[in-house]
C-alpha positions as CSV (number, residue, x, y, z in Angstrom):
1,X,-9.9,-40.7,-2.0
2,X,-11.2,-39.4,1.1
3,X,-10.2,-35.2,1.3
4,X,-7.3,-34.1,3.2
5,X,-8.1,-32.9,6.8
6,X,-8.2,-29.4,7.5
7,X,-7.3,-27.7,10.8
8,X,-10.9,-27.4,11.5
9,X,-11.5,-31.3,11.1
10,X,-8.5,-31.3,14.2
11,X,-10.5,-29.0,16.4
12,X,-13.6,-30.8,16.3
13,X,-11.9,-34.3,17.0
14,X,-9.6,-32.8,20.1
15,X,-13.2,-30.6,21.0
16,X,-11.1,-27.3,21.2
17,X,-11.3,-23.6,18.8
18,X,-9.2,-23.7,15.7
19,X,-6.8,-21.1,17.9
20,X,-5.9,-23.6,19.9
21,X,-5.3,-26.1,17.2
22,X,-2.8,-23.2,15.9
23,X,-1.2,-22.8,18.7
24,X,-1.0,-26.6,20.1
25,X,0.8,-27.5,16.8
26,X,3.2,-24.3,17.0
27,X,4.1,-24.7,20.7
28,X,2.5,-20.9,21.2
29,X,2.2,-19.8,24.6
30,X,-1.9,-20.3,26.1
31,X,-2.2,-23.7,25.9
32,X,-2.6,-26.5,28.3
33,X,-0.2,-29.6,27.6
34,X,-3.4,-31.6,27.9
35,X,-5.2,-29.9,25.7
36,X,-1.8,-29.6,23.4
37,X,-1.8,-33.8,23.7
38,X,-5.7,-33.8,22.8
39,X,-4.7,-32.3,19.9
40,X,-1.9,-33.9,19.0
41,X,-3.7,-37.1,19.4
42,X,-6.5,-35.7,16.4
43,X,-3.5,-35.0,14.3
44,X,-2.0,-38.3,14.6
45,X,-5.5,-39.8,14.1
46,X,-6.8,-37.7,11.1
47,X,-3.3,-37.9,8.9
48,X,-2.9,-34.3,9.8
49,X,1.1,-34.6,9.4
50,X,1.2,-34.3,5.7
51,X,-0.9,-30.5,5.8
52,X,0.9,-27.4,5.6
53,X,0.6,-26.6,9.2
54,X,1.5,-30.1,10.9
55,X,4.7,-29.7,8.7
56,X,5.4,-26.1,10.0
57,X,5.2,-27.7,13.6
58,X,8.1,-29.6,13.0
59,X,10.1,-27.5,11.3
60,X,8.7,-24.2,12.4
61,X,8.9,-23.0,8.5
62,X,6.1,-22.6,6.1
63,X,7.9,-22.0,2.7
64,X,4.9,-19.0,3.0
65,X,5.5,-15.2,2.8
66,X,2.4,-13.2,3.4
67,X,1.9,-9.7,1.6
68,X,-0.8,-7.8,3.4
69,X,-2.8,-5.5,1.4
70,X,-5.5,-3.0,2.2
71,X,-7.3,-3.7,-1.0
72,X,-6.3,-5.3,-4.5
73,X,-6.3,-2.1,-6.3
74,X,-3.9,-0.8,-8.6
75,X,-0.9,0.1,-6.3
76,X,-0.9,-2.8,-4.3
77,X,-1.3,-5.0,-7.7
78,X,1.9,-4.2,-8.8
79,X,3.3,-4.4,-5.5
80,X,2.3,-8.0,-5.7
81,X,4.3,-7.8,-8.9
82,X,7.5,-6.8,-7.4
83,X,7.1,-9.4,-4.6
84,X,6.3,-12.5,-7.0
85,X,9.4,-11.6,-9.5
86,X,11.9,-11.7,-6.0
87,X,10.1,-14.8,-5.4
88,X,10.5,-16.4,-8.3
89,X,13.3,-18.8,-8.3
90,X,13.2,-19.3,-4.7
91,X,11.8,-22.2,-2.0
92,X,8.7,-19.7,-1.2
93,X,5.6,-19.4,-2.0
94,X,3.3,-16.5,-1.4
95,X,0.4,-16.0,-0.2
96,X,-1.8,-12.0,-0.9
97,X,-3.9,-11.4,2.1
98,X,-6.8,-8.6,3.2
99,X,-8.8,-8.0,6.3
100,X,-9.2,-4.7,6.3
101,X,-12.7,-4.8,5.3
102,X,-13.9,-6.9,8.5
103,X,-11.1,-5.4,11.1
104,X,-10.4,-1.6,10.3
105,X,-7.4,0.2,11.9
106,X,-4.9,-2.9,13.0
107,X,-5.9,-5.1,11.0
108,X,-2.9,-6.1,10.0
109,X,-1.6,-6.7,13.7
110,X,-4.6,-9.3,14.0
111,X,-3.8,-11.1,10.8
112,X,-0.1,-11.8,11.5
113,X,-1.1,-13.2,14.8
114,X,-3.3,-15.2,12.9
115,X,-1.4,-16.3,10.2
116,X,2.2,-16.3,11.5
117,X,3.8,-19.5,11.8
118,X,0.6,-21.3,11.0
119,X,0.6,-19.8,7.4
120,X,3.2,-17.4,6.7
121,X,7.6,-17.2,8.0
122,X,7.1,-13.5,7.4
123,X,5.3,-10.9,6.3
124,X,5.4,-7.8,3.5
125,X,2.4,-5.3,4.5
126,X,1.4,-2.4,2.2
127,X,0.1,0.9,2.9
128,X,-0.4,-0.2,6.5
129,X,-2.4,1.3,9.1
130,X,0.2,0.6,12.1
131,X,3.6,-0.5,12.4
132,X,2.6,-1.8,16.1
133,X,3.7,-5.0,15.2
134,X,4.6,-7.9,17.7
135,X,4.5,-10.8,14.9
136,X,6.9,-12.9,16.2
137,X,7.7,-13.1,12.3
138,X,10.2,-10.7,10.0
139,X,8.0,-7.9,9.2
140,X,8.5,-5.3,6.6
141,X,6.4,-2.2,5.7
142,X,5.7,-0.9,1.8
143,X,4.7,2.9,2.2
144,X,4.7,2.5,5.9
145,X,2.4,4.2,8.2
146,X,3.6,8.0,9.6
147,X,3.8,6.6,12.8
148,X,7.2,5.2,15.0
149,X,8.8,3.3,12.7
150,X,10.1,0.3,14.9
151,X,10.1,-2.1,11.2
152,X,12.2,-2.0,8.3
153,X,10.4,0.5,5.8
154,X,10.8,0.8,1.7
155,X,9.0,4.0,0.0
156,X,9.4,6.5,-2.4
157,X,10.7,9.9,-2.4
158,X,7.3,11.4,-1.8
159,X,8.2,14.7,-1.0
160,X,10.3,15.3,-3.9
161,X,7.9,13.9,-6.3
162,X,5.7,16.4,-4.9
163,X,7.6,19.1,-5.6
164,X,8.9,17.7,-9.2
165,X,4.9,17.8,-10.0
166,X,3.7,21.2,-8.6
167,X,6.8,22.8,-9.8
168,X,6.0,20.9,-13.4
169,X,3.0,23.2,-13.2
170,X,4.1,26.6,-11.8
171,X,6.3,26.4,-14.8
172,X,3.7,26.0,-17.3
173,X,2.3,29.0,-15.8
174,X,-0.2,28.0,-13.1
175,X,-0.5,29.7,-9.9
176,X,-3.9,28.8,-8.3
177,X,-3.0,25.0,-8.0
178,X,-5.4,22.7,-5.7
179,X,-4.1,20.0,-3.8
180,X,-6.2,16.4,-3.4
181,X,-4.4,14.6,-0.3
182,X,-4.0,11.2,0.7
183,X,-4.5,9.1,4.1
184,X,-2.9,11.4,6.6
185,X,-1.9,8.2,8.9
186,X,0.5,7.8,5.9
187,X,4.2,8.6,5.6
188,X,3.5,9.0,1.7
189,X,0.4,11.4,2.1
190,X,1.9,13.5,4.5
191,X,5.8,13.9,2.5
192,X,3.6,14.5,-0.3
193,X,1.8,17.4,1.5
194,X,4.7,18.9,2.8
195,X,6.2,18.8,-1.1
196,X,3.0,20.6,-2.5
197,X,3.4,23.1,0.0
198,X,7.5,23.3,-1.0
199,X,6.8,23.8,-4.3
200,X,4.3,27.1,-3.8
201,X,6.6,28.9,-1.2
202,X,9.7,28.8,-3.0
203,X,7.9,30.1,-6.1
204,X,6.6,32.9,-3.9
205,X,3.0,31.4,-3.9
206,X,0.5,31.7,-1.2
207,X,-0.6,28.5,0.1
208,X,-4.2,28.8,0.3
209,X,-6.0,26.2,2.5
210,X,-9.0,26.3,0.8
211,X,-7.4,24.7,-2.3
212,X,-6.5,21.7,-0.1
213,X,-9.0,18.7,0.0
214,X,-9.1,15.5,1.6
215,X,-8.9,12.2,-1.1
216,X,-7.9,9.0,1.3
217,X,-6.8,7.8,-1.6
218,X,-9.9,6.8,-2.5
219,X,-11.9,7.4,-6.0
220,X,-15.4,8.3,-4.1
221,X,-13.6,10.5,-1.6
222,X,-11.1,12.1,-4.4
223,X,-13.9,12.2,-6.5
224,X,-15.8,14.5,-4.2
225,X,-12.8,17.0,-3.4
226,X,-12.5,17.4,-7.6
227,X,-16.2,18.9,-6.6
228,X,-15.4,20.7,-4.0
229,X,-12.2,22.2,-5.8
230,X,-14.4,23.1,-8.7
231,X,-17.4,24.7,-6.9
232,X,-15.1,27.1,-5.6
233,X,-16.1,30.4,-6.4
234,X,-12.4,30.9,-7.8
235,X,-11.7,27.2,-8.8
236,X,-8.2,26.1,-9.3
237,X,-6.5,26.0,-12.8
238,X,-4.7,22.6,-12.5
239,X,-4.6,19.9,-9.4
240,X,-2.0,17.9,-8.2
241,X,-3.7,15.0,-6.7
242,X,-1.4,12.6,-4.2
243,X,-2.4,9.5,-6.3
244,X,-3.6,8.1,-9.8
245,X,-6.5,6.8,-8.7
246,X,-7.2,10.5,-6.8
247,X,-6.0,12.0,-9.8
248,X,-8.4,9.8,-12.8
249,X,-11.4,10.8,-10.4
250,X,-10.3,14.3,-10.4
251,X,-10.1,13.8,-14.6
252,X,-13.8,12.2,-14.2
253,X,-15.5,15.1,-11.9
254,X,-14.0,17.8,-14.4
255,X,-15.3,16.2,-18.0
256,X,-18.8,15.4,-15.9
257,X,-18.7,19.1,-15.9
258,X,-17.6,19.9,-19.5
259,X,-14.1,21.3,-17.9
260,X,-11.8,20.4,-20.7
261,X,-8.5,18.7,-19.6
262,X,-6.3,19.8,-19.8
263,X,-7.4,23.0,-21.5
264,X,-9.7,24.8,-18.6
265,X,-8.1,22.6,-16.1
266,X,-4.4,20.6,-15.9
267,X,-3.9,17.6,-13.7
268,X,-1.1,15.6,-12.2
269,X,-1.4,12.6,-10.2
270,X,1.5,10.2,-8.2
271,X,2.3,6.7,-8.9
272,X,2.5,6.1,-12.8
273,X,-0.3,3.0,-12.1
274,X,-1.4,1.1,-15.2
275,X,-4.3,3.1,-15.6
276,X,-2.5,6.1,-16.1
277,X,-1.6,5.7,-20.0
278,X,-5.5,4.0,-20.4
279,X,-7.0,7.4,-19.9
280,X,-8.3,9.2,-22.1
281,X,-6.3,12.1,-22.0
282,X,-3.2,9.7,-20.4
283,X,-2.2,10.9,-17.4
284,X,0.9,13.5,-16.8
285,X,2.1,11.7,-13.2
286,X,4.8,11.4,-10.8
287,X,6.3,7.5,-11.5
288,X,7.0,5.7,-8.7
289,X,9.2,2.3,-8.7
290,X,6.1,0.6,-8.0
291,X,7.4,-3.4,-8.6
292,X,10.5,-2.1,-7.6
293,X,9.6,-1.5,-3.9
294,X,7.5,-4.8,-4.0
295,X,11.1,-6.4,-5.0
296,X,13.2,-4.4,-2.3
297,X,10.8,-5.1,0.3
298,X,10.9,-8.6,0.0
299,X,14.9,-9.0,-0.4
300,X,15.1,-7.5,2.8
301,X,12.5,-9.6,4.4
302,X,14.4,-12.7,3.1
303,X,17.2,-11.4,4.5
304,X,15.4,-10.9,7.8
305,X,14.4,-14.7,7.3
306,X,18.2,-15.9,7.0
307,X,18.7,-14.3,10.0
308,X,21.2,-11.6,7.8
309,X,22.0,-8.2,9.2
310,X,20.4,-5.7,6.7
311,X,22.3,-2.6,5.5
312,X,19.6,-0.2,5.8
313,X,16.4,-0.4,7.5
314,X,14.7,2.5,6.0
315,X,15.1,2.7,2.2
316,X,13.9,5.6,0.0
317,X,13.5,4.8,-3.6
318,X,13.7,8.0,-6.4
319,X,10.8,9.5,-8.4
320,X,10.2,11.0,-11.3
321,X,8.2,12.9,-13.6
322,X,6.4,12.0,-16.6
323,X,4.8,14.9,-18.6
324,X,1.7,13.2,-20.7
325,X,-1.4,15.0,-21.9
326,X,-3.0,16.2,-18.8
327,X,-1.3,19.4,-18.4
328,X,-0.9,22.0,-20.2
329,X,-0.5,25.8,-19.6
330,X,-3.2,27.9,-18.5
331,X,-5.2,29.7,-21.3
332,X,-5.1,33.2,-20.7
333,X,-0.8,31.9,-20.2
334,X,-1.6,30.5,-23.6
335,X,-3.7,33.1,-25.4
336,X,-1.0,35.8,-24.1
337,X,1.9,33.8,-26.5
């Protein structure tokens, strides 16, 4: 049995770029009807009726939603989660998608061009780096970008979970508390900001800028804030950090050092990930609906697919805290009882 045609087997018999393939079969605008015909022709020719993309040109549908990820890390694995349990039991399939590596900021605009209505009928992106979409697709946006929000958003409370942690450890005594921040082009990183900030003032504590360092989000780049934070000539005693990934490197730079957690220093992370209860100490965190916004997100895109109205565009899920063995008063709190 001879393989099945691909969309690249059509270009080379109608002599035009795979683009043009796409967008001869999907009736997009940029194409010639002569060249449109050519191709036609080479789909006739090669079988190419019975692929996924001959049968999206007739009935402009895919059966394909696209979740766009940054990277398959934690997070956006149980994102994916969320997404395949709403699935589940419907005509879709999905499809997990990332070109962030190769594109950088936008990349998500390129990809739906690419993949919409060739690939995908709409499209889920996570942690995005705009929401300057023109898809021609239903889009919707999981911890969307701090940007205009022209797309239907799902997120977490982030500033409140911010607060719920920092005041977590003002209460156990702590009043030097550092601060490991996320990727400020996100509505997350930012709320979550504001909330550590929250928390100090209405305690009556100073917010001191030098106890605030940059994470991304990322392990390496949280990993060298926990040094900065420590090489402070008055170092914190405890750190909320605006993710678990930020928070487990924070964990990693302090034993590296022989800082006991949580006795010399306590920590407190955002998202309740997996990892969180595999460390060694498990993690005290802020949990996050994780699946629970990969589910949301993708009832409203199917919604947005059925050509439904949705009852809110912008939804904000609830967070709360969950006290593990990370924290722990301060010890001169402790060796004062």
């Amino acid at each position: 049995m001879s393989p099945r045609p691909t969309i690249r087997d059509v270009a080379v018999a109608a002599g035009v770029s795979v683009a043009s393939v796409s967008k001869a079969v999907n009736g997009r605008y940029g194409v010639s009807p002569e060249m449109t015909e050519r191709v036609m022709a080479a789909v006739r020719d090669l079988g190419y009726e019975s692929s996924l993309v001959a049968s999206s040109m007739r009935s402009r549908r895919t059966g394909v939603i696209g979740v766009l990820v940054a990277d398959f890390e934690p997070f956006s694995a149980e994102i994916l989660k969320g997404v395949g349990r709403a699935v589940s039991g419907t005509a879709y399939d999905l499809l997990a998608y990332s070109g962030s590596h190769q594109d950088g900021t936008g990349w998500e605009r390129r990809s739906i061009s690419r993949l919409s209505g060739t690939l995908i009928d709409g499209a889920i992106m996570v942690t995005p780096t705009t929401l300057a979409v023109e898809a021609g697709i239903p889009v919707v946006a999981v911890d969307p970008h701090a940007g205009r929000a022209d797309l239907p958003t799902v997120e977490s409370d982030s500033f409140a979970g911010a607060q719920q942690a920092v005041r977590h450890l003002i209460d156990l005594g702590h009043r030097r508390i550092g601060f490991v921040a996320g990727r400020p082009d996100l509505r997350s990183a930012t709320a979550r900001e504001r909330g550590y900030r929250a928390a100090l003032v209405s305690a009556g504590i100073s917010v001191d800028p030098a106890l605030i360092a940059a994470g991304q989000y990322e392990v390496a780049a949280a990993r060298r804030a926990a040094e900065h934070l420590l090489d402070l000539p008055h170092p914190p005693t405890a750190v909320f950090a605006a993710n678990d990934l930020s928070a487990l490197a924070v964990v990693a730079a302090a034993q590296g050092r022989g800082v006991r957690v949580p006795d010399d220093l306590s920590i407190i992370g955002f998202d309740d990930i997996p990892e969180a209860t595999r460390a060694t100490p498990q993690l005290t965190t802020v949990r996050q609906p994780i699946q629970q916004l990969g589910e949301t997100a993708t009832r409203m895109l199917l919604a947005l697919m059925n050509d439904e109205q949705l009852d809110q565009t912008q939804v904000l899920l609830p967070t709360r805290l969950i006290a593990r063995d990370t924290t722990a008063a301060p010890e001169r709190a402790r060796s004062a009882t």
